[in-house]
N, C-alpha and C positions, 0 to 999 in steps of 0.2 A: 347659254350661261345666264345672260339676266333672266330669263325665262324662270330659270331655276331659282334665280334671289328672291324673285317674284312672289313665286308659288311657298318658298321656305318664311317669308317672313309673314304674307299671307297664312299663313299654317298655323305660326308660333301666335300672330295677334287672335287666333281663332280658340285656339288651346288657353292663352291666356284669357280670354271672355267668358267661356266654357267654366272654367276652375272658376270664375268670379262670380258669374249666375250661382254654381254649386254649393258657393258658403253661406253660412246659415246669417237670416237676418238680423239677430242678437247673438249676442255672447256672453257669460257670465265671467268674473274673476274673483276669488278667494282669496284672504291674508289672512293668515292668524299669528299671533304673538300670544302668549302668556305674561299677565301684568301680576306681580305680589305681591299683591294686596286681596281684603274680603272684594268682593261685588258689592257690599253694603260700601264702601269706602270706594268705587269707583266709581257705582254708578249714576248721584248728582254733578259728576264733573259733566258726564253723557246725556244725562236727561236736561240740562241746562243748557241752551245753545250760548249763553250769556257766560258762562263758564268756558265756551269751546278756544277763545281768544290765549289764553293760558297757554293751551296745549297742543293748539292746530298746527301745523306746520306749514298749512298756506296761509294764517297769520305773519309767519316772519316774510313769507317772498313779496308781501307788501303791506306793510305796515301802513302807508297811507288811505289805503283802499278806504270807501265808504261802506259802513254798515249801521244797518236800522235792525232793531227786533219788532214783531208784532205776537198779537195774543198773550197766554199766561208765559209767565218766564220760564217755565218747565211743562213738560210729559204733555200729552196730547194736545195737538194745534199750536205749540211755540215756533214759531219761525225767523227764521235769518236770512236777509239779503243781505248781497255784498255789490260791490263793484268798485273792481282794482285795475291795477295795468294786464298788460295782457298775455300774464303768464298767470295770473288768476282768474281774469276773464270778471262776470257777472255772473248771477243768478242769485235762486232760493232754495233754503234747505228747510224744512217740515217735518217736523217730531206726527209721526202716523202712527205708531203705537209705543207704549210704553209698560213694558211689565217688571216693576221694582226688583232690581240688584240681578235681575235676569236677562234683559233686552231689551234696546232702545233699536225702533222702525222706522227710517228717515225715508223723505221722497225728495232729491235732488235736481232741481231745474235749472237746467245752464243756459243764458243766452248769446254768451259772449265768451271766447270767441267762436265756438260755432253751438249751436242747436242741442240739446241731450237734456235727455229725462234717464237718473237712475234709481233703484229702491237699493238702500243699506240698510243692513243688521248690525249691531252692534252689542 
């Protein structure tokens, strides 16, 4: 009988290692919404990180958090770091490409609370 618990939970921790090797080591996620308005009227709120305070929504979950900007105040190389409590955690966000009323290309560096690099479109 224990023989049997043995070998059964042996199995399932072997099945579960198995499946965890098999998944892939990035993953992507999508959102889309429809905002109405032109893209000429949306897109200095996006190419502005000095504008993003307005309309972020991890602006409200801490409002005391520190932030500094560096580079130009908009479209390529403007940057934002933060660091809040720790449902916002730290990092840097970095305008990488910029194509007027069409797409704004961020590089997001987290260090707090754990480690992540992501690219965003916008």
């Amino acid at each position: 009988m224990f023989r049997h618990i043995v070998v059964g939970f042996v199995s399932a921790v072997a099945a579960f290692l198995t499946w965890v090797a098999l998944q892939p080591a990035a993953y992507s996620v999508a959102r889309q919404t429809v905002i109405q308005a032109p893209p000429e009227v949306i897109f200095p709120h996006v190419n502005s990180l000095r504008a993003w305070n307005a309309w972020s929504p991890w602006a409200k979950k801490d409002p005391a958090a520190r932030v500094s900007y560096q580079g130009p105040d908009s479209g390529v190389g403007a940057q934002f770091a933060w660091s809040g409590n720790r449902e916002v955690g730290a990092g840097t966000m970095t305008i990488v490409t910029s194509d007027p009323a069409r797409r704004v290309g961020l590089k997001l560096d987290f260090t707090e609370p754990m480690v992540g690099t992501n690219d965003v479109a916008l």
